[in-house]
PAKOLVEX-209331 format. One record per residue: chain; x, z, y of N, C-alpha, C in turn; residue number from 1. Coordinates in Angstrom, 2 decimals. Atoms other than C-alpha are relative to their C-alpha. Layout:
   baza       n.u       n.w       n.v      ca.u      ca.w      ca.v       c.u       c.w       c.v   drendo
      A         X         Z         Y         X         Z         Y         X         Z         Y      NUM
...
This chain:
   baza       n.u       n.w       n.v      ca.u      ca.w      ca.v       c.u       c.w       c.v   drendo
      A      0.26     -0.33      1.38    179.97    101.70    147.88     -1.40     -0.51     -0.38        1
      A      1.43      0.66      0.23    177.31     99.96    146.03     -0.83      0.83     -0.88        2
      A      0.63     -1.05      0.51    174.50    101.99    145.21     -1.16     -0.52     -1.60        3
      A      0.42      0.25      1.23    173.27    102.54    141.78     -1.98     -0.96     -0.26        4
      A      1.42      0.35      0.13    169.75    100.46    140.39     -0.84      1.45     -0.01        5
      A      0.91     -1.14     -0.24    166.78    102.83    141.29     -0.57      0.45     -1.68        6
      A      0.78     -0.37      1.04    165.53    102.58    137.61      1.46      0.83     -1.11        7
      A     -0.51     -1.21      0.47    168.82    104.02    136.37      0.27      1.11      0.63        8
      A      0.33     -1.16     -0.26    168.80    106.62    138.53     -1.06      0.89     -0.40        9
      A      1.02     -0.99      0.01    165.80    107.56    137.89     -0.23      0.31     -1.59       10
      A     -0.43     -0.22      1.29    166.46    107.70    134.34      1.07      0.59     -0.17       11
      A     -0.85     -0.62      0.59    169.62    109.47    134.57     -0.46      1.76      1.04       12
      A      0.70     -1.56     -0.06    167.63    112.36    136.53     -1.55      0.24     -0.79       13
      A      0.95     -0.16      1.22    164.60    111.95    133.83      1.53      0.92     -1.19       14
      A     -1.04     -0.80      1.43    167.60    112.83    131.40      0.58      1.13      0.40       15
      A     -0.12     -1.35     -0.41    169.10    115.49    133.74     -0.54      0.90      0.10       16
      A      1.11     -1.43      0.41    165.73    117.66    133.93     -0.40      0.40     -1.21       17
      A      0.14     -0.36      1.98    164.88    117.15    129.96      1.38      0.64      0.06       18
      A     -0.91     -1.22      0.45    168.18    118.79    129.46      0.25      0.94      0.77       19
      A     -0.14     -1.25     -0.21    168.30    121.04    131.79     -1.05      0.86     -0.10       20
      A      1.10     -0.94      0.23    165.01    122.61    131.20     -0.10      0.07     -2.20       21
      A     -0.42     -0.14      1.77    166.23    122.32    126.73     -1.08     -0.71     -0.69       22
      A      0.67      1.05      0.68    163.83    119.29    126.12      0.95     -0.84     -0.64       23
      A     -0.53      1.34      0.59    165.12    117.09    123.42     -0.90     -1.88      0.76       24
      A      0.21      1.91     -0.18    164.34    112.68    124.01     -1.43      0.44     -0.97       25
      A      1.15      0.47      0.52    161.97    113.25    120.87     -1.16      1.78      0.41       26
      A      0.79     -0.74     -0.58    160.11    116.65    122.33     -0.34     -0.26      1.26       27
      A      0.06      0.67     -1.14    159.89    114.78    125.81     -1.29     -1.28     -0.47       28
      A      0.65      1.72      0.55    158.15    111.27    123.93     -1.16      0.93     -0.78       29
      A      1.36     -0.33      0.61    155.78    113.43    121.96     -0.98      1.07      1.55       30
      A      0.76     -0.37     -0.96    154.75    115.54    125.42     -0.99     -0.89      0.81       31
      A      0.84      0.86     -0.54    153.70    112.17    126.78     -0.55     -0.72     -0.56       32
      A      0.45      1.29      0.91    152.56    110.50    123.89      0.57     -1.74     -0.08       33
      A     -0.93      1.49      0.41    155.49    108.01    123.51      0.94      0.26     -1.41       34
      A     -1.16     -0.17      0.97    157.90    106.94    121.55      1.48      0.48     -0.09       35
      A     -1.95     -0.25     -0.29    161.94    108.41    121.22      0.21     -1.07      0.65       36
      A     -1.09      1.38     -0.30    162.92    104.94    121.60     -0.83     -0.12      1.67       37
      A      0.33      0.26     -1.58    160.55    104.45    124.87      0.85      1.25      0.45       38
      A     -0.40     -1.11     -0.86    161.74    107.97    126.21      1.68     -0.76      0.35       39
      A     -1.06      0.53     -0.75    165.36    106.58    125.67      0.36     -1.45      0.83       40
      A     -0.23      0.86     -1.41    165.20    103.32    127.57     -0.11     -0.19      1.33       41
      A     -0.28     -0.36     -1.15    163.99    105.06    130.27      0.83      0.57      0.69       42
      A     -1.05     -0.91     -0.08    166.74    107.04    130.64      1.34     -0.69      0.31       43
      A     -1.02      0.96      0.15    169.35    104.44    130.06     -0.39     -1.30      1.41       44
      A      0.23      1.02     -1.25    167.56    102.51    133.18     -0.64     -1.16     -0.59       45
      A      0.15      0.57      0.66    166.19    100.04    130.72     -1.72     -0.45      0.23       46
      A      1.39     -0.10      0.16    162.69    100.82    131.13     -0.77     -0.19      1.41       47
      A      0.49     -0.29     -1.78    160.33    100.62    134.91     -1.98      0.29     -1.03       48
      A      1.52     -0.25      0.38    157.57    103.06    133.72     -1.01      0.07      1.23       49
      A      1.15     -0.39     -0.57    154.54    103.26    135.08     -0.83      0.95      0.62       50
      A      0.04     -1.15     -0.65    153.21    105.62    137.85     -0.55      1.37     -0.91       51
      A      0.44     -0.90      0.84    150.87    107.32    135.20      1.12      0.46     -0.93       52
      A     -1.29     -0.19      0.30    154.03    107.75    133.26      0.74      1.10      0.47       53
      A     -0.38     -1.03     -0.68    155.59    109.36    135.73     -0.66      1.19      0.46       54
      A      0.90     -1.64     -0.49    152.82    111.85    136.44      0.38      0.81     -1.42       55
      A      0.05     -0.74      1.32    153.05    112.66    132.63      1.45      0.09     -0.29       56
      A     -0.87     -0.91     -0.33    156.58    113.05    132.72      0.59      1.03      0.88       57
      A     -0.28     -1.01     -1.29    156.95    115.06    135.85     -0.95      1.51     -0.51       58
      A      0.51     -0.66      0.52    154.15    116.87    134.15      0.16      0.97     -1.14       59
      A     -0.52     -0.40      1.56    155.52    117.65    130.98      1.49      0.74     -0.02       60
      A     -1.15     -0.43     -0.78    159.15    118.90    132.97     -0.53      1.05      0.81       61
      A      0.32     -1.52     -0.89    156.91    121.33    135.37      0.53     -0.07      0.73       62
      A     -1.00      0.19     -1.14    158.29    119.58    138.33     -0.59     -1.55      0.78       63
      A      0.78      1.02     -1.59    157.02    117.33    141.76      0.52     -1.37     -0.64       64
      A     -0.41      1.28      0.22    156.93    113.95    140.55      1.11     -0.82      1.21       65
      A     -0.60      0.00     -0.73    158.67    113.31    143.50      1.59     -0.15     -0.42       66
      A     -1.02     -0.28      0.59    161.35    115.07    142.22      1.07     -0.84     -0.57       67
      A     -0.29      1.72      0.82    162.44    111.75    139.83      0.75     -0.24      0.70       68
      A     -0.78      1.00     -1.51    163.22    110.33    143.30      1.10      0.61      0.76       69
      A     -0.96     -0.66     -0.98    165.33    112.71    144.96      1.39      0.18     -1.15       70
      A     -0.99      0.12      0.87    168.59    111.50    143.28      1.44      0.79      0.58       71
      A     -1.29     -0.75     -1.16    170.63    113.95    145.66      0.60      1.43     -1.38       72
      A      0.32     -1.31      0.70    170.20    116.57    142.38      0.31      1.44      0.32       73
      A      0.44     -1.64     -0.60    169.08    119.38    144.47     -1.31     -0.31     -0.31       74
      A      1.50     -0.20      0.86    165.75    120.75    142.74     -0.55      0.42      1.68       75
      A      1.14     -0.03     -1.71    162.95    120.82    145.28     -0.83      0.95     -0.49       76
      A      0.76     -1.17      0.67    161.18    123.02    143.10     -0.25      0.21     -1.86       77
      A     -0.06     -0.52      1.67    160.79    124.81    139.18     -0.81     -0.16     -0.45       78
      A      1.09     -0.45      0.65    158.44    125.24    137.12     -1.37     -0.29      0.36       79
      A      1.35     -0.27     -0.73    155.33    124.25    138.77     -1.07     -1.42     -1.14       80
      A      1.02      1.35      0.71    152.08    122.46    137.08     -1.08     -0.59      0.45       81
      A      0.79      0.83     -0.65    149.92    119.94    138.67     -0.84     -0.94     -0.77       82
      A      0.59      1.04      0.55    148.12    118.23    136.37     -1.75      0.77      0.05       83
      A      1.87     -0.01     -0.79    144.69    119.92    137.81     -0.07     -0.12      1.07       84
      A     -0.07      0.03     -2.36    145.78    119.29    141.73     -0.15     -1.42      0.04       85
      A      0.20      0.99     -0.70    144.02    115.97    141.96      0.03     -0.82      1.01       86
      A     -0.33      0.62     -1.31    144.05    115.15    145.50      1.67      0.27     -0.33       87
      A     -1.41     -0.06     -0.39    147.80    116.05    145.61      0.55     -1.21     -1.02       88
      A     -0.22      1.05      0.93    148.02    113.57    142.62      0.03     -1.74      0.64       89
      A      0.80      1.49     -0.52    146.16    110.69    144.30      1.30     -0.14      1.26       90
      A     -0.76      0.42     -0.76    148.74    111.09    147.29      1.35     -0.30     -0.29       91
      A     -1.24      0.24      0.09    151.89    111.10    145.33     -0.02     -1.17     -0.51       92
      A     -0.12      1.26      0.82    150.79    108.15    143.35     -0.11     -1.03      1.13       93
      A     -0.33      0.90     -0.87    150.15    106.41    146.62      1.29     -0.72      0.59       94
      A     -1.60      0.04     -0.65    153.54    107.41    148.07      1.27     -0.78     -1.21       95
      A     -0.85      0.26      0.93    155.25    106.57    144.71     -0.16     -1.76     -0.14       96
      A      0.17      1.36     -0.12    153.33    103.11    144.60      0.78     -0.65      0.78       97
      A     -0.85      0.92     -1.40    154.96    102.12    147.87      1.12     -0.11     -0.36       98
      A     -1.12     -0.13      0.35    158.08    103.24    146.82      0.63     -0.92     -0.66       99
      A     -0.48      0.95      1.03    158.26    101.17    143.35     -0.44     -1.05      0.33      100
      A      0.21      1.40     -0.57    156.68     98.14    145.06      1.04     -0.87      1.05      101
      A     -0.58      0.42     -1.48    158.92     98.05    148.05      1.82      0.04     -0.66      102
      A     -1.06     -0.30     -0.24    162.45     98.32    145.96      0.24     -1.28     -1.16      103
């Protein structure tokens, strides 16, 4: 079985946590200071945002940037907010770098 592109996955679990936590596309694009239309091409696989991106959506969801990645959709964790846990920042953006470089 041939496995799906990483950027729509990771856009169709960007769209699975906005709705399951009752974010609309345009209450999602104004949390990160985008646009609807950017929010939906990420979603649609269309888009390969940018790690800062992903901190500010993972941020704006209340959930392990990580998270994005684990396309198994089992939650790794709820509610949580990291956008003052610097060091823990600096290592996911490392780990995430590798990730989107290496696929």
């Amino acid at each position: 079985m041939k496995m799906k592109n990483y950027k729509i996955q990771l856009g169709e679990k960007i769209k699975l946590l906005r709705k399951s936590k009752g974010i609309t596309q345009e209450q999602l694009a104004e949390m990160v200071n985008r646009s609807k239309n950017h929010i939906s091409k990420i979603e649609l696989g269309k888009g390969n945002p940018p790690i800062s991106l992903i901190f500010e959506i993972s941020s704006a969801l209340k959930i392990y940037p990580v998270e994005l990645f684990n396309f198994s959709n089992y939650p790794l964790n709820k509610n949580i907010d990291l956008s003052q846990n610097l060091k823990y920042k600096k290592l996911i953006e490392a780990v995430l770098s590798a990730i989107l470089n290496n696929l």
